[in-house]
C-alpha positions as CSV (number, residue, x, y, z in Angstrom):
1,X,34.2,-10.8,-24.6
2,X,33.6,-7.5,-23.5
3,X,30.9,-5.1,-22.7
4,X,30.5,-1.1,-22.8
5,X,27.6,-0.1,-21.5
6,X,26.4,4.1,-21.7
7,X,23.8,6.5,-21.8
8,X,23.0,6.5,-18.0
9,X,22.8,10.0,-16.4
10,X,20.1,11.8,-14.3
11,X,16.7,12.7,-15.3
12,X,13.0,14.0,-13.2
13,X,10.5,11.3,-12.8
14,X,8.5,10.8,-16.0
15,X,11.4,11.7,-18.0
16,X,13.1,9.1,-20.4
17,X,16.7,7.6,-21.0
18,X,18.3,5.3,-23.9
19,X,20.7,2.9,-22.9
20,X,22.8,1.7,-24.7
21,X,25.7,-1.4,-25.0
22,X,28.2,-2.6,-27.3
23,X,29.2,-6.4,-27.2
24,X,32.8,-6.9,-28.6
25,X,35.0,-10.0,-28.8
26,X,32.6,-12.2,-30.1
27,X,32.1,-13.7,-34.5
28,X,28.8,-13.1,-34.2
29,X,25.4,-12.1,-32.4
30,X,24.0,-15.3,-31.9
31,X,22.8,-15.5,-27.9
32,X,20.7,-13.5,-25.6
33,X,20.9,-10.2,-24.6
34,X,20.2,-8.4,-22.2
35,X,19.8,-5.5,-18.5
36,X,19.8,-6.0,-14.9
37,X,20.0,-3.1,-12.4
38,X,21.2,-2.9,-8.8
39,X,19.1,-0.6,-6.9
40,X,20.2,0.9,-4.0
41,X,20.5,-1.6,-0.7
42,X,18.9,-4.4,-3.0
43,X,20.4,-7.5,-4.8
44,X,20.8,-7.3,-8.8
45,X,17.6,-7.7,-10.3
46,X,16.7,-8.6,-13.9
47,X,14.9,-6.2,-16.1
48,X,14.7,-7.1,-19.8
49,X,16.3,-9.8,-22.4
50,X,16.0,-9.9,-26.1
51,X,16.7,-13.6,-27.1
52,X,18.4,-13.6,-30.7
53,X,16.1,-16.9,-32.2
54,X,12.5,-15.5,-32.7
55,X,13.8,-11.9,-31.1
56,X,11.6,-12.5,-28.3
57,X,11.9,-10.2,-25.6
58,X,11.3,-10.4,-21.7
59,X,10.5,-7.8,-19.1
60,X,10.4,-8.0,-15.3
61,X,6.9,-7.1,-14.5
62,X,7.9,-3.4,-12.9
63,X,9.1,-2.2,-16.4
64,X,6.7,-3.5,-18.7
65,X,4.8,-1.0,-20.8
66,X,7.7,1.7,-19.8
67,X,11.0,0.2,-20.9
68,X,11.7,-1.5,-24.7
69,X,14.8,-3.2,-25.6
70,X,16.2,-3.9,-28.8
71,X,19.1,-5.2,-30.4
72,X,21.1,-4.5,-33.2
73,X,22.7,-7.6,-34.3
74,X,24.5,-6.0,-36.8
75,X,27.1,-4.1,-34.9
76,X,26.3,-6.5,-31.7
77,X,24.6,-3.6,-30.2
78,X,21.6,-3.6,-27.2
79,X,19.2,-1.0,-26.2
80,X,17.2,-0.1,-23.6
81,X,14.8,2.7,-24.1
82,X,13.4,3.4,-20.4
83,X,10.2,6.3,-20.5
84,X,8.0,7.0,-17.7
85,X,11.0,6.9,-15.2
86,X,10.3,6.3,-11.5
87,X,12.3,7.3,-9.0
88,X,12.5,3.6,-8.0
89,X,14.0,3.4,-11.2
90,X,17.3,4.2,-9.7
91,X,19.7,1.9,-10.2
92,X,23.3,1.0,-11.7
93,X,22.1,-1.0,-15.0
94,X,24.1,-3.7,-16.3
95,X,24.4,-4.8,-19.4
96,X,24.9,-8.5,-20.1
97,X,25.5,-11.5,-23.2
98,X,24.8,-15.1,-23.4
99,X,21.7,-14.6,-20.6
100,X,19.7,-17.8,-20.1
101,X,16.9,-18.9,-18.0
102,X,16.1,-21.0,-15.0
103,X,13.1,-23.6,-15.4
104,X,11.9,-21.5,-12.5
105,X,12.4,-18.3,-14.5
106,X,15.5,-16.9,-13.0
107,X,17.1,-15.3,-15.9
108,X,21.3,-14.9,-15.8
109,X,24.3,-13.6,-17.6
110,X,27.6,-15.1,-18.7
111,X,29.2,-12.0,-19.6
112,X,28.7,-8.7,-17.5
113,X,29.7,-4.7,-18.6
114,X,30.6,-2.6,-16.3
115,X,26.7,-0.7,-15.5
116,X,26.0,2.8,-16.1
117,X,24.3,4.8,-13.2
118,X,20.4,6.1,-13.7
119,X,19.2,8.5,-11.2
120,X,15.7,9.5,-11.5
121,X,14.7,12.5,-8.5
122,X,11.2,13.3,-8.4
């Protein structure tokens, strides 16, 4: 299974980004996915997860009503489309498949891409 992540790049605060990641090596698009993001000195955090039954999707609470993600399960494809970018926003975003969850909520990834740097400067 691999993972190729894009669409990272700078931007000013309040600007927007699309990423973007491409899920290969796998018959079809049956499991979870989803973005984390490593912000500078901090541990890997999650940030969104569209589940394939229902399409339900998840957001960590310091994206919500700025970042959407959607999937394309058609050409295995997942998308994160970030507005209203912060500079805390910065952060090298992962993109991962076959993501579960914790009872306590933790959400993970068995599969991993190779993350695509966002710089926001305000």
């Amino acid at each position: 299974v691999q993972l190729q992540a894009s669409g990272g790049g700078m931007v000013l605060a309040g600007g927007s980004l699309r990423l973007s990641c491409v899920v290969s090596g796998r018959p079809s698009s049956r499991y979870a996915m989803g973005w984390f993001r490593q912000r500078p000195g901090k541990e890997r955090e999650f940030v969104a997860a569209s589940t394939w039954r229902l399409d339900s999707k998840h957001y960590a609470d310091s994206v919500k009503g700025r970042f959407t993600i959607s999937r394309d399960n058609t050409n295995n494809t997942v998308h994160l489309q970030m507005n209203s970018l912060k500079p805390e926003d910065t952060a090298l975003y992962y993109c991962a498949s076959d993501l579960t969850r914790t009872l306590r909520g933790d959400w993970s990834g068995s599969y991993w891409g190779q993350g695509t740097q966002v710089t926001v400067s305000s």
